[in-house]
Every structure is written in C-alpha cells, then in structure tokens.
C-alpha positions as CSV (number, residue, x, y, z in Angstrom):
1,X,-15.6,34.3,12.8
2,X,-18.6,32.1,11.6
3,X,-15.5,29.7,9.7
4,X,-14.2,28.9,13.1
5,X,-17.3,28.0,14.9
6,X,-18.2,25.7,11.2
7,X,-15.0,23.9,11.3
8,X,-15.4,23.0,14.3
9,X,-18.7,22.1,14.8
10,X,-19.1,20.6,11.2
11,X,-16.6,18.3,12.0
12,X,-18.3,17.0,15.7
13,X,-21.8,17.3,13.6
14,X,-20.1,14.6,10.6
15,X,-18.8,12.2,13.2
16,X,-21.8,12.0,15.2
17,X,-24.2,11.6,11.9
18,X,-22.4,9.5,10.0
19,X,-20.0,7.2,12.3
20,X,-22.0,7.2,15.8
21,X,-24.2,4.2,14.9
22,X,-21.7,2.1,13.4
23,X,-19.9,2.5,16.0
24,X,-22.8,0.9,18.2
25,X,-22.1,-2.1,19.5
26,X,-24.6,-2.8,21.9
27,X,-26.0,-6.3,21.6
28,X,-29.3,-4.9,21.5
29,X,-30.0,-2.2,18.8
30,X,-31.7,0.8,19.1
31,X,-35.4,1.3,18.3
32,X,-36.5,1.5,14.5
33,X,-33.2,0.0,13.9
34,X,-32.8,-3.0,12.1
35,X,-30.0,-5.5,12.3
36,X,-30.0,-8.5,9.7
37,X,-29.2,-11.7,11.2
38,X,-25.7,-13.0,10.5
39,X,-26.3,-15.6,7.6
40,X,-23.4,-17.8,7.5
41,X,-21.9,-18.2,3.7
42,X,-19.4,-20.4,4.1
43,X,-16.3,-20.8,1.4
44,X,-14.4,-24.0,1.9
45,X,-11.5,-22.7,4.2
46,X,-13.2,-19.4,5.5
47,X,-16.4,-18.4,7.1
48,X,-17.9,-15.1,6.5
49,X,-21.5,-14.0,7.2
50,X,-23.3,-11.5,5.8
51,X,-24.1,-8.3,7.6
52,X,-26.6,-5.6,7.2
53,X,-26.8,-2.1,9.0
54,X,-30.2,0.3,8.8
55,X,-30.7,3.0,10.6
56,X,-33.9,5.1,9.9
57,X,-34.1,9.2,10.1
58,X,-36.2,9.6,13.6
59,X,-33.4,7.3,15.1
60,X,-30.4,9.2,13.2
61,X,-31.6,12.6,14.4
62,X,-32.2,10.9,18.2
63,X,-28.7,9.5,18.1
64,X,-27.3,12.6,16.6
65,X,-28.9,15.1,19.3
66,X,-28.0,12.9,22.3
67,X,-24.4,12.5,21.1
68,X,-24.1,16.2,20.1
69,X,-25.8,16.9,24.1
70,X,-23.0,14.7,25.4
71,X,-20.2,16.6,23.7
72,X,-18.2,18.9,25.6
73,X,-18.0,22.5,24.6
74,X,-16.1,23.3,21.6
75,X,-13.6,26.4,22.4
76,X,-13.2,28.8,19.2
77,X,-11.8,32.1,19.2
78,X,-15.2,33.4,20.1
79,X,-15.9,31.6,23.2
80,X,-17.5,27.9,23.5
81,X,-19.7,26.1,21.2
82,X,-21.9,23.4,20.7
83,X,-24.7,21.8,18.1
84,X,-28.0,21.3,19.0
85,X,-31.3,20.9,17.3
86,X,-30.3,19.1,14.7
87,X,-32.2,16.8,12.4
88,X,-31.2,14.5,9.6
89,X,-32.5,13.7,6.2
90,X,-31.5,10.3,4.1
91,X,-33.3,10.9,0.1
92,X,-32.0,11.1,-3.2
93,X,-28.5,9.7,-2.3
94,X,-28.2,12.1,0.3
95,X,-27.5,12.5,4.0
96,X,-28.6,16.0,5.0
97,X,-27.7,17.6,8.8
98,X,-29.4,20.8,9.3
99,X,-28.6,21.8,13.1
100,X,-27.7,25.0,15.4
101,X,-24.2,26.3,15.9
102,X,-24.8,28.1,19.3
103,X,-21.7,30.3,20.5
104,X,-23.7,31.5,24.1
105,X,-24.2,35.1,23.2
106,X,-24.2,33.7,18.6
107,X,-26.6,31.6,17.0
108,X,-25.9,30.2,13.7
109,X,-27.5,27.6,11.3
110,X,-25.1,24.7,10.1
111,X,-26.1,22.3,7.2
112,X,-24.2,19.7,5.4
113,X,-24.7,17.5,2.9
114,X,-22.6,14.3,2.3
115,X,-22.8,10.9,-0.1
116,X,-21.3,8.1,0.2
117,X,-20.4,5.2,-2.7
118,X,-18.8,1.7,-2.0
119,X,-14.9,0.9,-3.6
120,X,-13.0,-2.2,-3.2
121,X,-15.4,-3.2,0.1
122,X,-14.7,0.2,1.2
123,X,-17.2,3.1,2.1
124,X,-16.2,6.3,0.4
125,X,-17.4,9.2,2.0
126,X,-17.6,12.7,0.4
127,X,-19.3,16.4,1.9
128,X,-20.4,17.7,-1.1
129,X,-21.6,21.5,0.8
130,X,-21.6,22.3,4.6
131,X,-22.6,25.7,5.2
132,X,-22.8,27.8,8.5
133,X,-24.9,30.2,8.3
134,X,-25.8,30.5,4.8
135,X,-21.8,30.9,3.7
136,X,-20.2,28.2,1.9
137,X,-17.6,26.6,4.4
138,X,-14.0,27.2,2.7
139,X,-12.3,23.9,0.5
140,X,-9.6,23.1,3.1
141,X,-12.0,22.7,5.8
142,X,-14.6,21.1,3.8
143,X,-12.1,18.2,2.7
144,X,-10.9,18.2,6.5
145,X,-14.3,17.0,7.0
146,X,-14.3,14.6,4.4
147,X,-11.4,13.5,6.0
148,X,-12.1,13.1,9.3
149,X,-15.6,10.9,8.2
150,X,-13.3,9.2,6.2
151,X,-11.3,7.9,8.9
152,X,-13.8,7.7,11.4
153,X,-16.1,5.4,9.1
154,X,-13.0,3.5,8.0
155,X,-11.8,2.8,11.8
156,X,-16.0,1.3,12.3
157,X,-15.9,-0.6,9.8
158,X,-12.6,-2.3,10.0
159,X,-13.4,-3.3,13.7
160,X,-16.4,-4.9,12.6
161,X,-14.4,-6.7,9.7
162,X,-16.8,-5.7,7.1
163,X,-16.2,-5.7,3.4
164,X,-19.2,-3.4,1.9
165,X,-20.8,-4.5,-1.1
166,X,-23.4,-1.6,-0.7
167,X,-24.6,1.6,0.8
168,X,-28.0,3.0,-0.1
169,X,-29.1,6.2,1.3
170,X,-32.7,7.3,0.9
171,X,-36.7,6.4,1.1
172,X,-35.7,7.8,4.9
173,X,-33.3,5.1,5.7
174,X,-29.7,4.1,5.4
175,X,-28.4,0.9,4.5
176,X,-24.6,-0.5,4.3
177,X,-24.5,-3.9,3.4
178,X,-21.6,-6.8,3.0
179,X,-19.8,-9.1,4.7
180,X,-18.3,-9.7,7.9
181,X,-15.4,-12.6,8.4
C-alpha cells in the first residue's frame, strides 16, 4: 500500500525538485536566484555564450511546495494523494527531499536522495534511496524515477541548448554550468 502512494508521489516530488526551475523561463528569476549574465565566447563560425544556473535551498523548497500545491491529486489504490511539507537540502553532493505523502485519512513520510554528475555536456541524474515511510522504495520504481528525472532534466536542458560542463550541489546551493549556442 505505502509502494503505491511512493511511486507515485516520488516521482511528482523528483520532477518538481529537480526539473521545475530549469524549466523557468521567466525573464525575471526568482528571489535568491542567481542567473549569470550571457558572456558571449565567440569561435570563428559559431556563437555560444556561457550560462550559469543557481538556485539556493529556501528558494528550491518555495518552488517545490508551490508546485507540489498546484498538483492535482494523485489517485492510488488507496484513494488520492498529494506531497506537502516538503523541504530540500543541497550538501555533500546531495539533493535531499524530505516531504509528506498525505492519502486524506494516511500520512506518510517520503525522502529521497539523488546526485547528479556531468557526461558528454550532459546532466546525469541518479536516486540513490527514496523511502516512504521509513521502507526502502523497491529497484523498479526507484530506476523509474531515475528515469523520469532523467528525461525531464534532459528535455530542460535541450530547450535551453545547453552543453554542461558542470553541476555542483552543496554549501546550500546548486549550480549547473556550460554553454548555451
């Protein structure tokens, strides 16, 4: 019973914290958030400019809770669903989402850790524990999440035309760096 609620709200939880903001395009950023100036670098027969996404933990958790209260409720098998109170931590490599799983008449806490390393100007993503209620989530649904941050951070980044060269998570921030052409 507590799988099915996870599964499902693991997966809204991961899209929200980890591919809401890039997702932002509104011309003016939110507040705490920085935005680097494009810097043109221009190679002979191309221009690219760098680019520079941070977003800081107060924000993340704002953005997180007011996405998650815009969600429509998740049906399970044991009525409707949705996150709330959750919070987010950026140290040691980490992101960390530690929320509520609330099922009207069910309560359950819902954590999940993820990291997230650059290849080939490309963000890989990977949920090393989500948990729902103390109980490990089971493999095929934690690499389901994997896979749906996976594509969701991979469909951002492409419409923004960014090759990464870097992501840095911690100190309380998070930081994806690289170019945009």
């Amino acid at each position: 019973m507590h799988w099915l609620i996870a599964r499902t709200a693991l997966g809204l939880l991961a899209l929200g914290a980890m591919s809401h903001p890039l997702l932002n395009s509104v011309p003016q950023p939110p507040a705490h958030t920085t935005v680097t100036p494009p810097v043109v670098t221009a190679p002979a027969s191309q221009t690219s400019q760098e680019w520079t996404f941070q977003i800081d933990e107060p924000t993340l958790t704002r953005e997180v809770n007011a996405w998650a209260a815009g969600q429509p409720l998740v049906q399970t098998s044991v009525g409707t669903a949705r996150l709330k109170d959750l919070s987010v931590e950026l140290r040691n490599s980490q992101l960390v989402v530690r929320g509520t799983a609330d099922a009207g008449w069910m309560s359950a806490p819902v954590d999940a850790t993820a990291s997230a390393t650059v290849q080939t100007g490309r963000v890989l993503v990977q949920v090393h524990e989500a948990h729902i209620d103390g109980v490990d989530l089971p493999e095929v649904a934690r690499r389901e999440l994997d896979q749906q941050l996976q594509d969701q951070l991979d469909q951002s980044l492409a419409t923004n035309h960014v090759a990464v060269r870097s992501v840095r998570v911690g100190d309380g921030k998070l930081v994806v760096s690289g170019t945009r052409q």
